[in-house]
C-alpha positions in Angstrom: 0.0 0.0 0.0 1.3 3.6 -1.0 1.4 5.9 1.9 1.9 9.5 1.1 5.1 11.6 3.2 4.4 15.1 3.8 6.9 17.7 5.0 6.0 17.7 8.6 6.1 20.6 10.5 9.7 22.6 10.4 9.5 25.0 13.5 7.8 28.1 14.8 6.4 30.9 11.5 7.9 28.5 9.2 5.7 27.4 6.1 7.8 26.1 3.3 11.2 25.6 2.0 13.6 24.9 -0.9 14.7 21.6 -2.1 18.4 21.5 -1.9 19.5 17.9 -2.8 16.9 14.7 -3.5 19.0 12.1 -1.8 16.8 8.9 -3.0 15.4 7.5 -6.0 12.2 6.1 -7.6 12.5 2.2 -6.7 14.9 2.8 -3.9 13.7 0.5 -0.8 14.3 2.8 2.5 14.2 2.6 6.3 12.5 4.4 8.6 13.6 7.6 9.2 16.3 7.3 6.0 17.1 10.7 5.1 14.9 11.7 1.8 16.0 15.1 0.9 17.6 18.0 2.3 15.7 21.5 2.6 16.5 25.1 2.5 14.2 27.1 4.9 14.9 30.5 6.5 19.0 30.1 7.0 19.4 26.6 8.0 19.9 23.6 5.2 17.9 20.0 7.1 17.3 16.9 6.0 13.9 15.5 5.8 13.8 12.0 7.5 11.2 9.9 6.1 9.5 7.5 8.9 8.3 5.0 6.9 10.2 1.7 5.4 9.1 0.8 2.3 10.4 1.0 -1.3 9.4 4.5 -3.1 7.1 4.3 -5.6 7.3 7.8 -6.9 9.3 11.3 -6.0 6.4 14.5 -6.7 9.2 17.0 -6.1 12.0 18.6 -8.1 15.3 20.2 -7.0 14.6 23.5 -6.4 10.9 23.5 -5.8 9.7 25.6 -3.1 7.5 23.2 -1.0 5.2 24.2 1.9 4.5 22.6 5.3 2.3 19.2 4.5 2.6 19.4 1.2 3.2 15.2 -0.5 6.9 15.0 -1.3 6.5 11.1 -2.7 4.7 8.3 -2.2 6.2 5.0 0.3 5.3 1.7 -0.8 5.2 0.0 2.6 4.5 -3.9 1.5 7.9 -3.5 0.4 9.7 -2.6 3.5 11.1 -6.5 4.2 11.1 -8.2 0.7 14.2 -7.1 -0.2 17.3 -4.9 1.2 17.9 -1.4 0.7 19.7 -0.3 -2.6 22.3 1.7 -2.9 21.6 5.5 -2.3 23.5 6.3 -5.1 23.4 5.1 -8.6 26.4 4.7 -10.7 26.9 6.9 -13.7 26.1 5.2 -16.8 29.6 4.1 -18.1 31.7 4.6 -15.2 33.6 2.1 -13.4 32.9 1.7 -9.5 36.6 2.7 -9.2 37.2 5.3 -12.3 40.9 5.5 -13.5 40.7 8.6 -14.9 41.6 12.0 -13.0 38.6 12.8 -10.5 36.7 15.8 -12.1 36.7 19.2 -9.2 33.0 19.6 -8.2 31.5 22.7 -9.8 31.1 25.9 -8.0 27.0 26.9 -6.9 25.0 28.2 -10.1 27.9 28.0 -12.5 28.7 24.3 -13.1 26.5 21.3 -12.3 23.4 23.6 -11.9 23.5 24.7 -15.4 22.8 21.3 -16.6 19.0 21.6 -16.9 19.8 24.7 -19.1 21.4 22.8 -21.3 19.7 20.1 -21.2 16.7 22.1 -22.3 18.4 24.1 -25.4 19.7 20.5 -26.7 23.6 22.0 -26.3 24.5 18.1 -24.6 23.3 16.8 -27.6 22.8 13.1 -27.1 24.7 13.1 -24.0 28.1 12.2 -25.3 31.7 13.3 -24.4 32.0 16.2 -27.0 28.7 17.8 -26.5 29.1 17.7 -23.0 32.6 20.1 -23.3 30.6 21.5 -26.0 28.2 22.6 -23.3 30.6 23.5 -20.8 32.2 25.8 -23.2 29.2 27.7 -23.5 27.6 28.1 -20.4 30.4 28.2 -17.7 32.7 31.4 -19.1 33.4 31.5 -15.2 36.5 29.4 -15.8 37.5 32.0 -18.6 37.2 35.0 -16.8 39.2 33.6 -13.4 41.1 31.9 -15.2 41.5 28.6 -13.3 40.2 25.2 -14.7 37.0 24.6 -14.9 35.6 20.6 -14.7 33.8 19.4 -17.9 29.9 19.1 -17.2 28.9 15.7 -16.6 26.8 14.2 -19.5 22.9 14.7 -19.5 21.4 12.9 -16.7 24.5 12.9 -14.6 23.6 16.3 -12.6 20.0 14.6 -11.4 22.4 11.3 -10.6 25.0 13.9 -8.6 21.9 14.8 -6.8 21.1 11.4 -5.4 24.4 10.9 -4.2 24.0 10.3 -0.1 26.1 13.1 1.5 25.0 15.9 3.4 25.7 20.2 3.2 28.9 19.6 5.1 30.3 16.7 3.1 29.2 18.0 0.0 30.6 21.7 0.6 33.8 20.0 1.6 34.0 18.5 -1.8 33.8 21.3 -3.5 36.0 23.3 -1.4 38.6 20.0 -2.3 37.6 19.6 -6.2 36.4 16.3 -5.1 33.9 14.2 -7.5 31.4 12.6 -4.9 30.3 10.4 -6.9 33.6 8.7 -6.9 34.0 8.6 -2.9 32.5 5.2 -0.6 30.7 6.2 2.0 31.7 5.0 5.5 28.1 6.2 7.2 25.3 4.3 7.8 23.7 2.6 4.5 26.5 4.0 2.7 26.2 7.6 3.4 29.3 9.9 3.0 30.8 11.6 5.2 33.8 14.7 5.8 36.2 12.5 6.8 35.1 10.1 3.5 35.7 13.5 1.3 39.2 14.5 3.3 40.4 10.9 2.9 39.8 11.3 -0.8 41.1 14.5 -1.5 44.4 12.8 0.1 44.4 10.2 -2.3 44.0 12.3 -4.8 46.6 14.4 -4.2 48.8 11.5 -3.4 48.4 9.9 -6.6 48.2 12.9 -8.5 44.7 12.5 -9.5 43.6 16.3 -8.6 44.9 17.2 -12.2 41.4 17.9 -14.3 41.8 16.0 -17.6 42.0 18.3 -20.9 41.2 21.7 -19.3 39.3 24.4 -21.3 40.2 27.7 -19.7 40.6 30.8 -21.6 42.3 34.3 -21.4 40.1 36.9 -20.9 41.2 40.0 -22.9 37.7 41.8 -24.4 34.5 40.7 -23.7 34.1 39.2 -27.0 36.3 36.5 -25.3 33.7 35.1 -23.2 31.4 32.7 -24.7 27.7 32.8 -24.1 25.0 30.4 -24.0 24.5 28.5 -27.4 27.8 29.7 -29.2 30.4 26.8 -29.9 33.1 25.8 -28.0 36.3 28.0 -28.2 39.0 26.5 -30.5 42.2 25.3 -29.6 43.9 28.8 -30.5 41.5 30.1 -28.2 42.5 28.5 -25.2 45.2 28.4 -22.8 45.8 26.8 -19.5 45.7 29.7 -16.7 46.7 33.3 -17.6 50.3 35.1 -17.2 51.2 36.6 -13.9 49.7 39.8 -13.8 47.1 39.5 -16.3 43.8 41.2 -15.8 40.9 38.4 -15.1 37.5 39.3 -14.7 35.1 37.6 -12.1 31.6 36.2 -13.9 28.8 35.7 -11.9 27.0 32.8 -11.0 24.2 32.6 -12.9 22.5 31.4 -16.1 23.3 33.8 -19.5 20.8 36.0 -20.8 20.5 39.7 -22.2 19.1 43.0 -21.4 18.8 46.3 -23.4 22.1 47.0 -22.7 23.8 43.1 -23.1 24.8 40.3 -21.6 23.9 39.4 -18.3 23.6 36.1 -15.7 20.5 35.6 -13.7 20.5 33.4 -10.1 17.4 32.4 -8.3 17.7 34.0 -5.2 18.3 31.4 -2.6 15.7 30.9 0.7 18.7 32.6 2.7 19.2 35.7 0.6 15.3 36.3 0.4 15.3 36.2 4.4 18.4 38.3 5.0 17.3 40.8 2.3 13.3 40.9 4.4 14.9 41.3 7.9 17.2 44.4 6.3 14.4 45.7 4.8 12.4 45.3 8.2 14.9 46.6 10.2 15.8 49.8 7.9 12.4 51.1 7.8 11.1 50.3 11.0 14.2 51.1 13.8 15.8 54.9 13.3 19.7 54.0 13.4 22.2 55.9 15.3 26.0 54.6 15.0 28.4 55.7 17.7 32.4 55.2 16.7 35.1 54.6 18.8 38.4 52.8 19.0 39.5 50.8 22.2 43.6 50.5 22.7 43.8 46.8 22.6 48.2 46.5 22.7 48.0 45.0 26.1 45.1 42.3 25.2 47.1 41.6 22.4 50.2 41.1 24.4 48.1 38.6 26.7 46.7 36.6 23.5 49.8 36.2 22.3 51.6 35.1 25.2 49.1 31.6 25.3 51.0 28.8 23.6 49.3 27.8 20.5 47.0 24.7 21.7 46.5 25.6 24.8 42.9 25.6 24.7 42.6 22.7 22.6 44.1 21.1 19.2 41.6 23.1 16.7 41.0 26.5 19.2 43.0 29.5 17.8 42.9 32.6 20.2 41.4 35.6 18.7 40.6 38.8 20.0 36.9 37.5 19.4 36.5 35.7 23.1 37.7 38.8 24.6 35.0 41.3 23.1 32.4 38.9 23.4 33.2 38.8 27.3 33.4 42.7 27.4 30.1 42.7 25.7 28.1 40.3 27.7 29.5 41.8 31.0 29.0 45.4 30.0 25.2 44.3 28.8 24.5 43.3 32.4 25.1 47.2 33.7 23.3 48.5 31.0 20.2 46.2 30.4 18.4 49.0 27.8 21.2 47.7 25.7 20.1 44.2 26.3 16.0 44.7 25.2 13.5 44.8 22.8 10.5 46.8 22.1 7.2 45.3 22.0 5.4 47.7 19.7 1.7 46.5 20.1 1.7 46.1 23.7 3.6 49.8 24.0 7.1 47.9 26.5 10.6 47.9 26.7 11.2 44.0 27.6 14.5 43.8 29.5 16.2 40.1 29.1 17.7 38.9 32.0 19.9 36.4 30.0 22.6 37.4 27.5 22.7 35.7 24.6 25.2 37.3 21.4 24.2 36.5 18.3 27.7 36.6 16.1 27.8 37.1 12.5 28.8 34.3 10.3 30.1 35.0 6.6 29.1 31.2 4.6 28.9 30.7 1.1 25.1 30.4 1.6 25.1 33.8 3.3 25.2 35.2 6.3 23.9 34.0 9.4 23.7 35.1 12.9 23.5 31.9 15.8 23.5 33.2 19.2 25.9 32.1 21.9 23.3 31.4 25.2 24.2 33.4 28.6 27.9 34.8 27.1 28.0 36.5 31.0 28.3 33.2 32.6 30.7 31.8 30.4 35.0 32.3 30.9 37.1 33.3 27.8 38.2 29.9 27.2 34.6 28.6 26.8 33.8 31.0 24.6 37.0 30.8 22.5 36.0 26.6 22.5 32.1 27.6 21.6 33.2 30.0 19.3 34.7 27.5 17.1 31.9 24.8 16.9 29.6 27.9 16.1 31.3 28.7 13.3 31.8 25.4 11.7 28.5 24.2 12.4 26.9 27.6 10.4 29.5 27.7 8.2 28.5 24.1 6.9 24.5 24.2 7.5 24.8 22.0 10.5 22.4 23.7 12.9 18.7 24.3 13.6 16.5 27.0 13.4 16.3 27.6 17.1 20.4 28.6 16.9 19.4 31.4 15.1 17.0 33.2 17.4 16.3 34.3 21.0 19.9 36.6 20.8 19.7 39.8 22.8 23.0 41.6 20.8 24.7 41.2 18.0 28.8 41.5 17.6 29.8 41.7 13.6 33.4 41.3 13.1 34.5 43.1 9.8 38.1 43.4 10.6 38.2 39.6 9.5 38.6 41.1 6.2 39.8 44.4 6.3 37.9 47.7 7.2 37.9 50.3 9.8 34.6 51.6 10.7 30.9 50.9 9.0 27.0 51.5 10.2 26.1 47.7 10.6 22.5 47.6 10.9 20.5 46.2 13.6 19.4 42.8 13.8 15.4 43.2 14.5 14.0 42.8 17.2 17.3 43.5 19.2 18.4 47.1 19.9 21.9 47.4 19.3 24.2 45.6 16.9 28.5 46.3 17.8 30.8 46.1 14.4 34.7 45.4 15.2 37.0 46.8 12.4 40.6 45.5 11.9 43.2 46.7 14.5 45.7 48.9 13.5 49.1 50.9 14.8 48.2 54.1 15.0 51.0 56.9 17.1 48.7 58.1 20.2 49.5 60.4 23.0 50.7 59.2 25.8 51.4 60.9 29.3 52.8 63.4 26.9 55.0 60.8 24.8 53.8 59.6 21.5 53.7 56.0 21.3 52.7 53.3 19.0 49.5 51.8 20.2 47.2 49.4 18.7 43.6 50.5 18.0 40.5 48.7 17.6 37.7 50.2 15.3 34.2 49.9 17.3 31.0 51.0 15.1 27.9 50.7 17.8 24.1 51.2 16.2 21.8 51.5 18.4 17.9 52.0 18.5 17.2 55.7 19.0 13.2 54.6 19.9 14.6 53.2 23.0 18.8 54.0 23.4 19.9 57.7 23.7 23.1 58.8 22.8 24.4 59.1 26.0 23.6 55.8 27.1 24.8 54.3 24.1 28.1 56.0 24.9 28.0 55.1 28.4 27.6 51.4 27.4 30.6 51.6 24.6 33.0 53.4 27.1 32.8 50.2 29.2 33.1 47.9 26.8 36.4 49.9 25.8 37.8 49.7 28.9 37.1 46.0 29.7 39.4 45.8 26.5 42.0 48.1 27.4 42.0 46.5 30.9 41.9 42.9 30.4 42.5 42.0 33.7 39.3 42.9 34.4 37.9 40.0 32.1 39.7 37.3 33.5 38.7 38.3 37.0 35.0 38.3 36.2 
């Protein structure tokens, strides 16, 4: 008997989400709770467990789809749980040895390599799926490898992308593999019913690069010099004469967008689906620069003598993979400078007309991923010594970095701490992270001469950009609030001995 498996509930205001990755296929005999697919919803990528056993009689979603909260995804065939063992999870491609000899093909960047295939598929440039219409393809639709000028791997033939698809590995895994130009189809799964994992992708890379396997075979990349250089969709491969491997040192290369070709009035152009995180980042900016009147205080903090302190831990001290940042240190100053100024640490609740003071402090810290960036909160920061938070601080950013957290991570902070100086940049006007009331931006430290008891001496200076809701924060407490946190950093005695 066919039972129908609808997308169960996913959390608190959440009504659909995006299909990522079908991890199963029609026929495939699962177990209960077997991972089905994985879903993109607010900022957080989960996989769907289906809890029925049975052998799946047909998938009614695409890749891509936008599906809502109890909406069929496919239909279970449940007579078939125990008449025969599972299948594999993933198929081989057609023609392809379990064990290929040839070079490993580098996993395709998002929207420019694999996720072009339906495009292609669709205007017939594959042809009937062979070797040379798939470089054929390639050449036409991915000019990204001609305007970085790196290699690019050839597109898989027609057919391949949706078997890529159903290959059992989850957003870490599979984000890993592209970060190692890793073909996951050609990795052996060490998880349960053959699922891949990190360590299956790492231990492949390795081979790869022992044997010498991470060389892409007959590379197509081209040197960018006019934009007539670049071809677009439908046009035919470049010739030979057309293309080089790399470019020379020095030579200008041009970035191309993810995206799929088209044209406007004015020329060429690429056009991306805006993903489910983009579409939530770009509503909760919109929400909070139209609703919350933004004031931004700057100031720097003279951070030589933390510095000296950080540096004088031996590497590893706080554990094999826990690198001591200045991070810890302002997150403490924060959290403990929150708890004397508690309008700092609110919200407004605009219907009922109150300030609601939170007696926990939780910082939400900013997270730059390839999907976008997200915000998980750190839970009662005040409590917490700079060790733990130098240890927490690293599982947080791994786990949003690779999609591995839920929804709940991602609310109930009381502050935010955004730390531009990661990549370079002194001051900014970060906005605030609705419904919190302040958000604190850290710039990148610098030398800078300052005056000292009459002596100019080389000091190091942190940026500090502080917005702040002017409903509820004025200036003067917002300054009262920042001088603290200054001097928690300038004095970081006083952190330790909290």
């Amino acid at each position: 008997m066919a039972v129908e498996f609808k997308l169960p509930a996913l959390g608190e205001n959440i009504e659909n989400g995006d299909v990522v990755n079908i991890l199963v296929q029609e026929g495939q005999v699962i177990a209960a709770n077997d991972g089905v697919l994985e879903l993109e919803t607010d900022k957080a990528v989960v996989e769907i467990p289906c809890p029925y056993a049975g052998r799946i009689e047909k998938i009614l979603v695409r890749k891509g789809e936008t599906v809502k909260v109890g909406q069929v995804l496919l239909l279970v065939d449940t007579e078939q749980a125990a008449e025969s063992p599972a299948v594999p999870v993933a198929p081989a491609v057609p023609g392809t040895p379990a064990a290929p000899a040839k070079p490993a093909e580098a996993a395709a960047p998002p929207g420019v390599g694999v996720s072009a295939v339906p495009a292609l598929s669709s205007a017939g440039s594959a042809g009937s799926g062979g070797a040379a219409g798939a470089a054929g393809a390639q050449a036409a639709s991915c000019p990204a490898a001609a305007a970085e000028g790196r290699q690019e791997p050839i597109v898989p033939p027609r057919g391949a992308a949706d078997d890529e698809a159903l290959i059992p590995a989850g957003p870490a895994a599979r984000r890993t593999a592209r970060q190692l130009g890793v073909d996951l189809r050609s990795v052996v799964g060490s998880g349960a019913r053959g699922r891949i994992t990190v360590e299956d992708v790492q231990r492949a890379a390795a081979a790869m690069s022992a044997s010498g396997a991470a060389v892409i075979a007959a590379p197509a990349v081209a040197t960018v010099s006019s934009p007539a250089a670049v071809p677009t969709a439908g046009a035919p491969a470049a010739s030979a004469s057309q293309t080089t491997v790399g470019a020379a040192v020095g030579q200008f290369e041009a970035v191309v967008p993810p995206g799929e070709p088209d044209r406007d009035a004015w020329g060429e152009v690429r056009r991306e689906r805006m993903t489910k995180i983009r579409q939530t980042i770009a509503a909760q900016m919109v929400r909070s620069a139209t609703t919350i009147p933004h004031v931004t205080n700057f100031d720097d903090a003279d951070v030589t003598d933390l510095e000296a302190l950080r540096k004088s831990v031996p590497p590893g001290y706080l554990g094999a993979n826990v690198k001591l940042t200045a991070m810890p240190f302002v997150l403490k100053a924060v959290a403990l400078a929150l708890r004397r100024h508690p309008l700092l640490n609110a919200s407004l609740d605009e219907e009922n007309q109150q300030i609601v003071y939170k007696l926990y402090v939780n910082i939400g810290v900013a997270v730059d991923t390839p999907r976008g960036l997200v915000v998980p909160a750190m839970r009662n920061v005040d409590r917490m010594s700079i060790p733990d938070i130098a240890r927490a601080l690293v599982v947080l950013a791994e786990r949003a970095r690779t999609a591995q957290f839920a929804i709940e991570d991602l609310r109930g902070g009381t502050f935010t701490v955004s730390n531009l100086g990661a990549i370079g940049g002194a001051y900014s006007t970060p906005i605030i992270n609705h419904p919190e009331v302040a958000i604190l931006l850290l710039g990148r430290s610098r030398w800078m001469p300052v005056v000292r008891d009459g002596r100019i001496e080389p000091r190091l200076m942190m940026p500090l950009s502080l917005s702040y809701d002017h409903r509820l924060v004025d200036g003067a407490t917002a300054g009262r609030f920042l001088n603290e946190v200054i001097d928690y950093l300038q004095s970081p005695a006083k952190l330790l001995l909290s």
